[in-house]
C-alpha positions as CSV (number, residue, x, y, z in Angstrom):
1,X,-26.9,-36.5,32.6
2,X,-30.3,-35.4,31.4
3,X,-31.8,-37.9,29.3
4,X,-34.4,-37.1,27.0
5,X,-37.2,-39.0,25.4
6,X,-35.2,-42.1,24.2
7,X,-33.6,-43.4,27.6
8,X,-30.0,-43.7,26.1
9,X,-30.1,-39.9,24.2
10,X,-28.4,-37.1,26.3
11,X,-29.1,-33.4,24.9
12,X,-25.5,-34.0,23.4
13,X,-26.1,-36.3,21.7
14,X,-29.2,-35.0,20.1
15,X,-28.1,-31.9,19.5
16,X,-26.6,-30.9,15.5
17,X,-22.8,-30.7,14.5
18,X,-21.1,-27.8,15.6
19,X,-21.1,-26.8,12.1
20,X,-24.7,-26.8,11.9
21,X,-24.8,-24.9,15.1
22,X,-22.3,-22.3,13.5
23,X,-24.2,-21.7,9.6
24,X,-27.5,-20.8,11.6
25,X,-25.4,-18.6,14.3
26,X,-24.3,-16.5,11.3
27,X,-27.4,-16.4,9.5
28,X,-28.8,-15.0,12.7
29,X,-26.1,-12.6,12.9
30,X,-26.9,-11.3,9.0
31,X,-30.7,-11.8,9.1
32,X,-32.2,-10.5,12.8
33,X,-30.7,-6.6,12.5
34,X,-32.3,-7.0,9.0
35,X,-35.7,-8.0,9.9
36,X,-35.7,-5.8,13.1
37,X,-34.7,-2.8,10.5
38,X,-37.5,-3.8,8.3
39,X,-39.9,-3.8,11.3
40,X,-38.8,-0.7,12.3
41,X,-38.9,1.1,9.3
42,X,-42.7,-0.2,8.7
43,X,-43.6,1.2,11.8
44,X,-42.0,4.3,11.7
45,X,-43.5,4.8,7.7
46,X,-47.2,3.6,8.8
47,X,-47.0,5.5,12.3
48,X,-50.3,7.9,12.5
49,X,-52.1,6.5,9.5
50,X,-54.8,4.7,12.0
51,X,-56.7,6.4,14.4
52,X,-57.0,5.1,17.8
53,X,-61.0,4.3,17.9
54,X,-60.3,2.1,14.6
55,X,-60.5,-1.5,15.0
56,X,-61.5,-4.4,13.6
57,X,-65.1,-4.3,12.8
């Protein structure tokens, strides 16, 4: 086994419940497509509005 910072705690062990594991599977399920829509949509509505010479300056 691989043992991690204390000697006698496997990656097992450390790890959360399988119910924990579970709620933030599902939130990741509902919340990424959501986010990566958002993103997309910004890009897509902003798309052409800076020129290619601007910068920060």
């Amino acid at each position: 086994m691989a043992y991690r910072v204390p000697p006698h705690l496997t990656i097992w062990g450390a790890a959360s419940p399988p119910e924990s594991q579970g709620f933030v599977m599902w939130g990741l399920v509902f919340l990424l497509p959501l986010i990566l829509g958002d993103t997309g949509w910004s890009y897509r509505v902003f798309r052409g509005k800076v020129g290619a010479d601007a910068g920060y300056h």
